[in-house]
C-alpha positions as CSV (number, residue, x, y, z in Angstrom):
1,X,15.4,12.8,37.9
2,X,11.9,14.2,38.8
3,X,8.8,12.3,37.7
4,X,8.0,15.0,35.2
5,X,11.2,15.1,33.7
6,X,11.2,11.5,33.2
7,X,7.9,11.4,31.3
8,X,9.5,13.6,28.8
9,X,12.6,11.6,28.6
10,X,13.7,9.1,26.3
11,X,17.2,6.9,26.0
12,X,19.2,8.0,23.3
13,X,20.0,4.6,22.4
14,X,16.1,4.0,21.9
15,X,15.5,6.8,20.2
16,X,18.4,5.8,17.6
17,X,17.1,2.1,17.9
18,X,13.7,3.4,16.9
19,X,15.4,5.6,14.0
20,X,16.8,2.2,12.5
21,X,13.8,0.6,13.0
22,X,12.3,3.0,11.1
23,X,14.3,3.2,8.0
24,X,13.9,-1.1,7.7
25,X,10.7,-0.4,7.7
26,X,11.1,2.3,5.1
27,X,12.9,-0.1,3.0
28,X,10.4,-3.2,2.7
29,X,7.4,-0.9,2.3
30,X,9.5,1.2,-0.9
31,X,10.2,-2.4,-2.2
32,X,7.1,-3.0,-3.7
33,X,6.4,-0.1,-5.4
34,X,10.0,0.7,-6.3
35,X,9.6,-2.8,-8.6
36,X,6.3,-1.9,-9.8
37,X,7.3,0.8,-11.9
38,X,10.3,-1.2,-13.2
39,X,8.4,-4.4,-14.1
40,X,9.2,-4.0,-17.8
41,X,13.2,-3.9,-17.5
42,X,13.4,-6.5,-15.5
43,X,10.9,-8.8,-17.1
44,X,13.5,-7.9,-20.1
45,X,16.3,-9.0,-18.0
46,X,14.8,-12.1,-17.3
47,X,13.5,-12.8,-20.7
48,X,10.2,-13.9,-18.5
49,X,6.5,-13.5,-20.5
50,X,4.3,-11.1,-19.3
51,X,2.0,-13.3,-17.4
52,X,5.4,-14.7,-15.3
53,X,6.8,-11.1,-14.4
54,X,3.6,-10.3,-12.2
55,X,4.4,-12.3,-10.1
56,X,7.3,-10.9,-8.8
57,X,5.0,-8.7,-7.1
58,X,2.5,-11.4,-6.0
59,X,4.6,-13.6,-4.8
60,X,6.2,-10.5,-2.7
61,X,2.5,-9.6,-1.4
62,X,1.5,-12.9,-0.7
63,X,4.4,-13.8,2.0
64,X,4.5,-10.3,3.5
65,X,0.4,-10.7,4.2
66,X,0.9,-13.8,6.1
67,X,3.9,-12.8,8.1
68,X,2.0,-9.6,8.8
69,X,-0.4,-10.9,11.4
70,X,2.5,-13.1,12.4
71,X,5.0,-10.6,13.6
72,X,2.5,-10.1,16.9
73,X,3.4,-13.9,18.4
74,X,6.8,-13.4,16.8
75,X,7.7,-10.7,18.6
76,X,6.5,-11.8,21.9
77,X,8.3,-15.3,21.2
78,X,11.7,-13.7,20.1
79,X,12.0,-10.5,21.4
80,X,11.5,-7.3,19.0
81,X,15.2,-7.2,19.3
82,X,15.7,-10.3,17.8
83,X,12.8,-10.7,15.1
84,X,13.6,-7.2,13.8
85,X,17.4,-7.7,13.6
86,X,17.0,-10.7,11.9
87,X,14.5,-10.2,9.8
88,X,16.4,-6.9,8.6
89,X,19.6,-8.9,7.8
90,X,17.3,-11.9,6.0
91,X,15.6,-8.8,4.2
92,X,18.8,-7.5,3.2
93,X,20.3,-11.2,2.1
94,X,16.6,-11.8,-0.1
95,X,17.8,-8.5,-2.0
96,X,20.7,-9.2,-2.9
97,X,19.8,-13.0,-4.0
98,X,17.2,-10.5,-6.3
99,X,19.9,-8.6,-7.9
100,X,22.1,-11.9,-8.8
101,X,18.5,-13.9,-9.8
102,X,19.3,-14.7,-13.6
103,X,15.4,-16.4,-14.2
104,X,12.0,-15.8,-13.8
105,X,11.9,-18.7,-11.0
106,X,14.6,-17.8,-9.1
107,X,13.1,-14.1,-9.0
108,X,10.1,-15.5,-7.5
109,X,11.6,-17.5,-5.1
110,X,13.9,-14.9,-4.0
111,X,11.1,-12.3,-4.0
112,X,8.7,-14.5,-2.0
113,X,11.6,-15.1,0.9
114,X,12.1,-10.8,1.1
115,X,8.5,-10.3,1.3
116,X,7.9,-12.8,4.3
117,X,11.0,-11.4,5.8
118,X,10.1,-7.8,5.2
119,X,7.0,-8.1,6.8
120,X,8.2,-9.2,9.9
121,X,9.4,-5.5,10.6
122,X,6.9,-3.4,9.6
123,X,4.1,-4.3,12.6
124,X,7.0,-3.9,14.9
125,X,8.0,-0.3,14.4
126,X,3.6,0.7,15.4
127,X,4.1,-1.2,18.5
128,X,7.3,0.3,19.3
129,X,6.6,4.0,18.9
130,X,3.4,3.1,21.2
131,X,5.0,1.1,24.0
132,X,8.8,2.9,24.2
133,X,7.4,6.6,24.2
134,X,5.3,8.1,26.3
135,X,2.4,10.0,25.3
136,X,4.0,13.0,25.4
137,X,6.4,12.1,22.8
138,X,3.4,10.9,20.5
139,X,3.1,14.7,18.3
140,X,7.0,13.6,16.9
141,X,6.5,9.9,16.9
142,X,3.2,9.5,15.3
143,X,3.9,12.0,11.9
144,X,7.4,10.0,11.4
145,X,5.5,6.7,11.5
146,X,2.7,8.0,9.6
147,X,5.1,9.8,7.0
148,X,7.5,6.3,6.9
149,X,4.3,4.4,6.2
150,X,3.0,6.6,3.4
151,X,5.8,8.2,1.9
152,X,7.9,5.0,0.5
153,X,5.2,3.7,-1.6
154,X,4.2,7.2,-2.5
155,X,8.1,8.0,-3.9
156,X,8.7,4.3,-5.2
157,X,7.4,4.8,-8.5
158,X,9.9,8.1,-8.7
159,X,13.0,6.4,-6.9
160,X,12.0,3.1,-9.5
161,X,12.3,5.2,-13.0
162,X,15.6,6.9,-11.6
163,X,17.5,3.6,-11.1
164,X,16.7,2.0,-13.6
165,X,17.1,4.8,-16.1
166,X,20.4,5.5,-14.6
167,X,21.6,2.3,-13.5
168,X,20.1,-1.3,-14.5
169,X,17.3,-3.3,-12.5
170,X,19.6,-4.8,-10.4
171,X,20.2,-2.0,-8.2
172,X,16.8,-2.2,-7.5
173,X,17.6,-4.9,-5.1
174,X,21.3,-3.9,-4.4
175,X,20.5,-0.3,-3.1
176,X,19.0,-2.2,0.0
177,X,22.2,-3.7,0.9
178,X,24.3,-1.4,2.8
179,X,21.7,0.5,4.8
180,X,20.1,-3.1,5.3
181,X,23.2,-4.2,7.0
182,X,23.5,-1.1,9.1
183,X,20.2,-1.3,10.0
184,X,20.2,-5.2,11.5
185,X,23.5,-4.4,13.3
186,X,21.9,-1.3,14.6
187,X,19.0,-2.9,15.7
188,X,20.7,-6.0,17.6
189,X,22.9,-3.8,19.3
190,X,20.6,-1.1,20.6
191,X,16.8,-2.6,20.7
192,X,16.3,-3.5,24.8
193,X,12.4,-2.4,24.6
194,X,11.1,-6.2,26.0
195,X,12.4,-9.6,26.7
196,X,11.3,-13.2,24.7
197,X,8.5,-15.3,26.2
198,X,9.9,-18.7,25.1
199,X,7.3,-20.4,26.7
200,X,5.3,-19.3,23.9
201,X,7.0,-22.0,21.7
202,X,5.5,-24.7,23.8
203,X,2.3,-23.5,22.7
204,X,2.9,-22.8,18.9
205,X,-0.6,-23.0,17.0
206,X,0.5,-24.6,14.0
207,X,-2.9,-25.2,13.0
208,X,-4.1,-21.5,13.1
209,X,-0.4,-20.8,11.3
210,X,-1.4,-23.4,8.5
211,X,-5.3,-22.1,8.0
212,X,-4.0,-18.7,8.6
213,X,-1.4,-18.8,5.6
214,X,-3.7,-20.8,3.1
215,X,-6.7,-18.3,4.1
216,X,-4.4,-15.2,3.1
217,X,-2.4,-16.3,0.6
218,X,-4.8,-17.7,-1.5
219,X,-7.0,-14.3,-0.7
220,X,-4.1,-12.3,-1.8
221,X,-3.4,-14.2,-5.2
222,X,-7.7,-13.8,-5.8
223,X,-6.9,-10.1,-5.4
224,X,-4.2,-9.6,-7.2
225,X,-5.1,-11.8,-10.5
226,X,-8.5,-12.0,-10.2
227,X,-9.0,-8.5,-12.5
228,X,-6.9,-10.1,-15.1
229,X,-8.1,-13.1,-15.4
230,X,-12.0,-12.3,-15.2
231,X,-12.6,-13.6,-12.0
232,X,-14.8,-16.6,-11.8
233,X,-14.9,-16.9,-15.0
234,X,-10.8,-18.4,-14.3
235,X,-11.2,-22.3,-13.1
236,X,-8.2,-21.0,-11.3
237,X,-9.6,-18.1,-9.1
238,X,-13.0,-19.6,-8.3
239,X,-10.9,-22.6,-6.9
240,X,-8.5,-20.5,-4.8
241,X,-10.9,-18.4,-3.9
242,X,-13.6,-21.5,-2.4
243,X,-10.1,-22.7,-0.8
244,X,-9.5,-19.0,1.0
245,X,-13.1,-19.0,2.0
246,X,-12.5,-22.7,4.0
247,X,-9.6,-22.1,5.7
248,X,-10.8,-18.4,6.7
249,X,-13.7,-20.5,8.4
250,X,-11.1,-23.2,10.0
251,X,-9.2,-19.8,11.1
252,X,-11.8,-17.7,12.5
253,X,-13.3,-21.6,14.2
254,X,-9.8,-22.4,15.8
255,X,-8.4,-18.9,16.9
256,X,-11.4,-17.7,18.6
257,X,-11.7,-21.3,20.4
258,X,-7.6,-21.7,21.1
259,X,-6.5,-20.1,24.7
260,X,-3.3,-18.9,23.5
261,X,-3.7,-18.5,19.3
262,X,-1.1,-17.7,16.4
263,X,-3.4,-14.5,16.1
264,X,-5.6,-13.0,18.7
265,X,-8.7,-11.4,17.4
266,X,-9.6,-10.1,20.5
267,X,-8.5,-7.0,20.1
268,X,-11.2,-6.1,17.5
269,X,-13.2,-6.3,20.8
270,X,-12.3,-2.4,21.3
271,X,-14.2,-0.2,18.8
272,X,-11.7,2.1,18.3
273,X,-9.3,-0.4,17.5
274,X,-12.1,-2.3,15.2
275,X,-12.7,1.0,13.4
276,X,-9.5,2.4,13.4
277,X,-8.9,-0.6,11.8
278,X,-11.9,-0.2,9.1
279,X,-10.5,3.4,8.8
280,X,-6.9,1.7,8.0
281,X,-8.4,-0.4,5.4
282,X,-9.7,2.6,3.4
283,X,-6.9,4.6,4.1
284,X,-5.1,1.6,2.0
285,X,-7.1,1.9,-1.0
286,X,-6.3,5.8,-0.9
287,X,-2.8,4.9,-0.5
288,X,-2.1,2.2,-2.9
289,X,-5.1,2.2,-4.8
290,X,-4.2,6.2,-5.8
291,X,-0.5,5.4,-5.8
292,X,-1.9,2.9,-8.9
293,X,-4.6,4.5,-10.4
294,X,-2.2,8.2,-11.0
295,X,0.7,6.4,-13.2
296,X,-1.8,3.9,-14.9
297,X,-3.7,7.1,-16.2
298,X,-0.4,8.7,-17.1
299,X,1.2,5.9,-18.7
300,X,-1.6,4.4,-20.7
301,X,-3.6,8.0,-21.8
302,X,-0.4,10.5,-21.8
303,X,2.2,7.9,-23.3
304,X,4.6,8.6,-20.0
305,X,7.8,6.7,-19.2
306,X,8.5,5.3,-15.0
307,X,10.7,8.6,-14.6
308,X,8.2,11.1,-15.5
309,X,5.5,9.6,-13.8
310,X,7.4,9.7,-10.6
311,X,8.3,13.7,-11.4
312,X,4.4,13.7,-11.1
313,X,4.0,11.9,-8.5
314,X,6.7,13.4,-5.9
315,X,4.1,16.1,-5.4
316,X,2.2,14.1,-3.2
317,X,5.6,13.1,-1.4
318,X,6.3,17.0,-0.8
319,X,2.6,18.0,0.8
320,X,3.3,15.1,2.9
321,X,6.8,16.7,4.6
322,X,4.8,19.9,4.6
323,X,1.9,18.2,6.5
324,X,3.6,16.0,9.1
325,X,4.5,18.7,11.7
326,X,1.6,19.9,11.5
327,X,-0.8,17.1,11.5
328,X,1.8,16.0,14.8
329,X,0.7,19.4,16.6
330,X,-2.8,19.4,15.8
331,X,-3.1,15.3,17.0
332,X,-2.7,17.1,20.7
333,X,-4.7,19.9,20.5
334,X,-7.8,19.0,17.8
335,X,-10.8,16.6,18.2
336,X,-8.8,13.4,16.3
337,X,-12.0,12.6,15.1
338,X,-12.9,15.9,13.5
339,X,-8.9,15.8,11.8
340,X,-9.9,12.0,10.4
341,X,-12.8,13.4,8.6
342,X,-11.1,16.4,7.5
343,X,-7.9,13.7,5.8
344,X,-11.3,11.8,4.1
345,X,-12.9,14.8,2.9
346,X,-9.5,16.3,1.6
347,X,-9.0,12.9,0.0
348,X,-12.8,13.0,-1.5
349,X,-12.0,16.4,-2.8
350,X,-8.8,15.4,-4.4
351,X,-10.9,12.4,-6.3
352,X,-13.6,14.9,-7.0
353,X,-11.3,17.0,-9.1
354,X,-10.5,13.9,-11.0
355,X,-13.8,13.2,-12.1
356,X,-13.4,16.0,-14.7
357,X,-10.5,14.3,-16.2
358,X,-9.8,14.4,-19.8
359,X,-7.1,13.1,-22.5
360,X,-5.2,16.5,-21.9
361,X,-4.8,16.6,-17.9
362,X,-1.2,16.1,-17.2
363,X,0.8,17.9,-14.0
364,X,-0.8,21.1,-14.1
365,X,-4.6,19.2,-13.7
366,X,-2.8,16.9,-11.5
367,X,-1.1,19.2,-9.4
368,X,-4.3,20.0,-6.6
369,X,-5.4,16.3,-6.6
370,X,-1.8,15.2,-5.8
371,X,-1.4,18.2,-2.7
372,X,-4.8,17.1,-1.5
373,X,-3.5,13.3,-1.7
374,X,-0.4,13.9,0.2
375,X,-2.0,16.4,3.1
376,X,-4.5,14.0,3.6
377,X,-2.8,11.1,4.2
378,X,-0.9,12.6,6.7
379,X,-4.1,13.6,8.6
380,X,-5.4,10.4,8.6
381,X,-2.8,8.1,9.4
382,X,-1.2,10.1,12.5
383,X,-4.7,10.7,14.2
384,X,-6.1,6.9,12.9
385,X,-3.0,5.5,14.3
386,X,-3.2,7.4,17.4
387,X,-7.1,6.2,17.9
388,X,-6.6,2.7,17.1
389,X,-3.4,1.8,18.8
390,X,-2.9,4.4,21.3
391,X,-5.3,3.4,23.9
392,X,-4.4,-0.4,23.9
393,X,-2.0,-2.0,26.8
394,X,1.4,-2.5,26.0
395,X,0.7,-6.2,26.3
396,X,-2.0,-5.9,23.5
397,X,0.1,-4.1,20.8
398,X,2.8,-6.3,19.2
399,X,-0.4,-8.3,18.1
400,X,-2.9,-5.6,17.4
401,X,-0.3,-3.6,15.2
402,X,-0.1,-6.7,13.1
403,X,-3.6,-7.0,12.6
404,X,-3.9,-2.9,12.2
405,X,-1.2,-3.4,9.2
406,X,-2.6,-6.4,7.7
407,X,-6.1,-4.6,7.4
408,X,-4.0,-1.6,5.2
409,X,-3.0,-4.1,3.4
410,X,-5.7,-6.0,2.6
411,X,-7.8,-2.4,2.3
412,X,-5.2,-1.4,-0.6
413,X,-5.5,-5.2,-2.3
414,X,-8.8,-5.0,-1.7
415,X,-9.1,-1.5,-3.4
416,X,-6.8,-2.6,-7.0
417,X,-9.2,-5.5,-7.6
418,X,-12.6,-3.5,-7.2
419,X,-10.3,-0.5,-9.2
420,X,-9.0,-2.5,-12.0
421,X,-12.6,-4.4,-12.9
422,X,-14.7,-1.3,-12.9
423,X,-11.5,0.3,-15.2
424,X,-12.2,-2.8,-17.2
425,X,-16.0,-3.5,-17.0
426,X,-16.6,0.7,-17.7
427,X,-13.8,1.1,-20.9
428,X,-16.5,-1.9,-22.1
429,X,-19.6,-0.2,-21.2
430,X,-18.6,3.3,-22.4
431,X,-16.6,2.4,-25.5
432,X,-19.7,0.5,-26.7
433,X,-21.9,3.5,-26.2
434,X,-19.4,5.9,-28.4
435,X,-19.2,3.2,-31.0
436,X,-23.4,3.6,-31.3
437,X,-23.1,7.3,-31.1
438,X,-20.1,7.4,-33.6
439,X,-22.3,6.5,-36.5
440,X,-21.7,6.6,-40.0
441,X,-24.5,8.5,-41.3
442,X,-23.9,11.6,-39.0
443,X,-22.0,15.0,-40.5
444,X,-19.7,15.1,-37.4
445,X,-18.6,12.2,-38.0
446,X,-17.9,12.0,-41.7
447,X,-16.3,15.4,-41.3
448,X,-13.6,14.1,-39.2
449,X,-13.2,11.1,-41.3
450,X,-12.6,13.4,-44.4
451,X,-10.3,15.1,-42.6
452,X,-8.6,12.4,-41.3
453,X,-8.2,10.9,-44.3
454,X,-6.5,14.0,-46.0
455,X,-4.2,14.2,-43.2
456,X,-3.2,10.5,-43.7
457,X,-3.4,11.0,-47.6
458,X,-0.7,13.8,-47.7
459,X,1.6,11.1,-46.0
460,X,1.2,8.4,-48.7
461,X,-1.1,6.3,-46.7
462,X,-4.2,4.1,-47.2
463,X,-6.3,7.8,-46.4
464,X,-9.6,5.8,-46.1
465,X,-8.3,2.4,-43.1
466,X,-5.7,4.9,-41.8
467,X,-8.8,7.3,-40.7
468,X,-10.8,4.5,-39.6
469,X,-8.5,3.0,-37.2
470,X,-7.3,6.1,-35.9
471,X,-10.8,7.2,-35.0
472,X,-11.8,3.6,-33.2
473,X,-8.6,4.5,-31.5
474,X,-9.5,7.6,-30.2
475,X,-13.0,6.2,-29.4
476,X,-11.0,3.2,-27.1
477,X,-9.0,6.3,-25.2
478,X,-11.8,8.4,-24.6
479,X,-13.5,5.3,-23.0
480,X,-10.5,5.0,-21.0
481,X,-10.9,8.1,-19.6
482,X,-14.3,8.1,-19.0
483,X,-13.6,5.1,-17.3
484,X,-10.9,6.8,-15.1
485,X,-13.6,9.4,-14.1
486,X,-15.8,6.2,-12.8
487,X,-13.0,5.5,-10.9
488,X,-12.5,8.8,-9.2
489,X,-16.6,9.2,-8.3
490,X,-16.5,5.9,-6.8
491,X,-13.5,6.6,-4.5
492,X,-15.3,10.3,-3.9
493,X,-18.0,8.4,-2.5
494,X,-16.4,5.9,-0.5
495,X,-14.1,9.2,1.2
496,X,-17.5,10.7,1.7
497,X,-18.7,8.2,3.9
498,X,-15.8,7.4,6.0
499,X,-15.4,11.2,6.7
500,X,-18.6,11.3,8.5
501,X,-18.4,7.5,9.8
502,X,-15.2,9.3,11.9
503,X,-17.6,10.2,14.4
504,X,-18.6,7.3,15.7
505,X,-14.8,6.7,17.5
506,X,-14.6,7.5,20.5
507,X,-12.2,10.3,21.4
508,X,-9.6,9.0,23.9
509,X,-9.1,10.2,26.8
510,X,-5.5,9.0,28.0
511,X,-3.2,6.7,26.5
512,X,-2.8,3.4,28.2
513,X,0.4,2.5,25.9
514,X,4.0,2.8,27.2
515,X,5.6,5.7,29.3
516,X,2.7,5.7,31.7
């Protein structure tokens, strides 16, 4: 075989290894969001309050965000082989102890063990599509990454209201069972990309492992709850969050002082990497933070159930199949940084739209924002993962994709705190200006209360309270909206910025990555 011929060549068995990589990948990313838009039938199931049923999505988000950053020294220690295949089968095992979880506690538990699992797969598929194909293979590779990566938490809200309409909860968890088990047998038998280092084990930072986990953990819990619970204001939060902030400083100490650490920062030395990973972070808010802020408009202001939310949302899942061929050409023939600030200003557009948005806006209103959405994430993750990861050594990138996921991750957690305080701190602020503008003494008011209160009248209802409290309740969702808006012009700007912050990478000039 000539030397050309063999840079275009790839083993079929790696390429199918790769495929099942893929789809376990698929399957712990959909997980989250697939349960997030059926948190209401299963916290029926369960007969759990409503402060006990968010955390089977904490407790999820808080083990996969440690075992994140972890995967990098796991996969050099085990193999990718072996950390993927088990951590497929242990994923698959966690889902179905989810589907036969009969209380809140054992939900938790259960949910906590899938999401450490889970995560242990998800760095591994980035270094993989960088190390086993060669560059030329990158226009295929990159969009099917970049579409896995985006897609399932776009679609989980729509796959989520379909099963449990149709079915119950449970098959939630029990859907991941047989392609879970094909894919861990898959993976064991075909995976031969690299070989353990079990030296490594000799060497095993338990201290960096210990900070590491309390650091994020804690981080992820102030993230998550900290809306809800008024931040500092909960005895709670401001402890967990002075606790994060001292073991981030025994972390950061101890890594950056340890020869061989649990997670090597190092990698942030290269700017593209360090901004590619910045851009990754923001690229999480528009992913998750988008992904939340769509069906929490459409559920609280339109009165929408799971299923139709997801009808809505699917939009965004179709521009991105449109989009990933064509962002996988353009990756090889356009300036990568010039396509990163087109994905941002798409995305700013998209959010601009939104900023008009009013009680009425429903698919039709939604349908630009959510094209815009899906095009643009597609542009900005194949050309951001391509920038950040795709000039690294081979030796580099089982860690460095760890710490490139964890920084989506945290972006998009990062993202639903600041998103859910300004929705609440701006229903406050705007609902309190209508109620001085709604006053009692002015004709448009008292007009609408008179004809409120024949409406109500002609019913056989108190005319006079029935008009009151309809009226504050139409004050409270028109401060939700405008809250909404807030939302939306925030994001615009933050797109803005990063769109024109794209041209400070540097474009690369050859990959150093596998195949080469």
């Amino acid at each position: 075989m000539s030397s050309a011929t063999a840079e275009f060549h790839v083993p079929p068995r790696r390429f199918i290894a790769f495929l099942a990589m893929g789809f376990g990948m698929f399957m712990a990313i959909l997980d989250i969001q697939i349960v997030s838009a059926s948190l209401a039938e299963i916290q029926a199931g369960l007969s759990a309050s409503s402060d006990e049923i968010s955390w089977v999505q904490t407790s999820y988000l808080i083990a996969e965000v440690v075992m994140i950053p972890l995967s990098g020294f796991l996969g050099r220690l085990l193999s990718t082989r072996v950390l993927f295949a088990v951590s497929a089968a242990g994923f698959t095992l966690a889902s179905a102890l989810c589907a036969t979880a009969t209380t809140i506690d054992e939900m938790i538990v259960y949910r906590a063990i899938q999401g450490f699992i889970g995560g242990g797969m998800i760095p591994s598929v980035f270094a993989a599509a960088f190390t086993v194909f060669p560059a030329s293979r990158r226009p295929v590779v990159s969009p099917l990454i970049g579409l896995i990566a985006t897609l399932a938490p776009t679609i989980g809200p729509t796959v989520g209201g379909y099963v449990s309409h149709a079915l119950s909860w449970h098959w939630l968890f029990l859907l991941n069972v047989p392609p879970g088990i094909l894919v861990a047998i898959t993976t064991w038998s075909l995976i031969d990309f690299d070989e353990p280092e079990p030296g490594l084990l000799r060497r095993f930072d338990w201290l960096g492992l210990g900070a590491m986990a309390v650091f994020l953990g804690s981080l992820e819990y102030v993230l998550e709850e900290g809306a809800r619970d008024d931040w500092f204001d909960s005895s709670l939060i401001l402890a967990l969050a002075l606790v994060s902030a001292a073991a981030a400083l025994v972390f950061f100490v101890h890594v950056l002082r340890r020869h061989e650490p649990i997670v090597d920062l190092k990698a942030f030395g290269d700017r593209n990497f360090a901004l590619g990973s910045l851009f990754s972070a923001v690229l999480g808010v528009g992913l998750y933070g988008l992904t939340y802020v769509y069906p929490l408009y459409l559920a609280q202001i339109r009165g929408h159930d799971s299923l139709q939310i997801g009808e809505t949302l699917f939009v965004s899942g179709l521009a991105m199949f449109a989009t990933a061929p064509i962002a996988g050409r353009l990756a090889s023939k356009v300036d990568p940084r010039l396509m990163v600030m087109t994905g941002f200003l798409g995305f700013a557009l998209g959010t601009w739209i939104m900023t008009d948005v009013t009680v009425q806006w429903d698919f039709d209103q939604l349908l630009v924002p959510q094209i815009l959405r899906g095009a643009s994430l597609m542009l900005c993750i194949v050309t951001i993962n391509n920038l950040a990861l795709g000039t690294l050594p081979p030796a580099k990138l089982k860690n460095a994709s760890g710490l490139y996921n964890l920084m989506r991750n945290l972006g998009g957690a990062i993202g639903l705190a600041i998103i859910n305080t300004v929705l609440n701190d701006r229903t406050d602020l705007h609902l309190a200006r209508l109620h001085s503008s709604v006053a009692w003494g002015r004709a448009a008011v008292a007009d609408r209360l008179q004809t409120l209160q024949a409406a109500f009248a002609a019913h056989g209802l108190d005319g006079s309270r029935a008009a009151v409290a309809e009226l504050a309740a139409i004050a409270r969702r028109q401060a939700h909206v405008m809250s909404f808006a807030d939302v939306f012009f925030l994001l615009t700007l933050l797109f803005v910025s990063l769109a024109f912050l794209a041209f400070t990478l540097h474009r690369p000039r050859r990959a150093a990555a596998g195949g080469h």
